[in-house]
C-alpha positions, -999 to +999 in steps of 0.1 A: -237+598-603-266+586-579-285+619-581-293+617-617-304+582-610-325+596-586-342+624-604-354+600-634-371+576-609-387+607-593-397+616-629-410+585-640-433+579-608-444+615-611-453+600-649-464+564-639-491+569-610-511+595-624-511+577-656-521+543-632-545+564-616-563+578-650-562+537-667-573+520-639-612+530-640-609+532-676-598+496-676-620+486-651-647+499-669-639+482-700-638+449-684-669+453-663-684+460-700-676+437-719-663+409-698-633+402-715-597+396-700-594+424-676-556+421-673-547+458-678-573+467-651-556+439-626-517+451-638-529+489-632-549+484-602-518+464-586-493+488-593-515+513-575-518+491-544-483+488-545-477+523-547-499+532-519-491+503-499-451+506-500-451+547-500-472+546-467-451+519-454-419+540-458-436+572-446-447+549-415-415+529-407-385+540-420-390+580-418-407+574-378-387+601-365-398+628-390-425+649-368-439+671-394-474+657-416-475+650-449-489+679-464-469+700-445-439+681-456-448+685-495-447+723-484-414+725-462-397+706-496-405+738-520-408+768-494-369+777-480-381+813-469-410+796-445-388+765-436-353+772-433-330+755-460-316+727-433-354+715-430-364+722-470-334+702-476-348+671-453-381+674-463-370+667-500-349+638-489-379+621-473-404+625-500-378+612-524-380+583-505-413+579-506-415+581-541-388+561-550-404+534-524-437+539-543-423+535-580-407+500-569-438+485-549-459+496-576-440+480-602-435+450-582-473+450-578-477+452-614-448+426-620-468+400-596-500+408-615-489+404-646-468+370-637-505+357-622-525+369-651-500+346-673-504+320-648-545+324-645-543+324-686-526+294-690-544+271-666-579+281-679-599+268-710-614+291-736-654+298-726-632+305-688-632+263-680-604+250-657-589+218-674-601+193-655-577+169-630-566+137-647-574+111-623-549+079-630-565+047-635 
């Protein structure tokens, strides 16, 4: 029951940061452009930084005891006739972890930029004016 669960989020974060990582620059280049809302370069650029940030701090924290590097890890998870199926089997373990880690701080990133975009919209003026404070009498 969990593994299917599993697989999709791997497939959707395989989907979601490449797709991050192509609209970010696109986005960001729009907005530098034109200078218009840049909220789809904020939302994508913050669920990269997520991504990054919470994948690293799984690889760094909760998988401590894991010796082998990164790279060599990616390898050991599709290579059973180099590795040895105990260790192929680990290896795939841990970088499901790391994705799965990655897919929900980057949508959290992406959730907390969108929420502050709605917020930054709604307290400004057209022509990018903050309303100013009502002073009582």
């Amino acid at each position: 029951m969990l593994l299917p669960l599993v697989q999709f989020l791997v497939l959707l974060t395989v989907m979601l940061l490449p797709a991050a990582a192509i609209a970010f620059p696109i986005l960001l280049f729009g907005y530098l452009a034109r200078r218009t809302h840049g909220r789809g370069a904020l939302i994508s650029g913050c669920f990269l930084a997520g991504a990054l940030l919470s994948g690293e701090a799984v690889w760094r924290l909760a998988l401590a005891d894991w010796t082998l590097p990164f790279w060599t890890t990616v390898e050991a998870s599709g290579n059973a006739m180099k590795f040895g199926h105990p260790l192929e089997h680990a290896a795939e373990n841990n970088l499901c972890a790391v994705i799965v880690a990655a897919l929900f701080g980057g949508l959290l990133g992406a959730a907390a930029a969108a929420l502050a975009a709605r917020m930054i919209r709604k307290f400004t003026l057209p022509g990018g004016r903050r309303p100013s404070p009502v002073h009582p009498g």
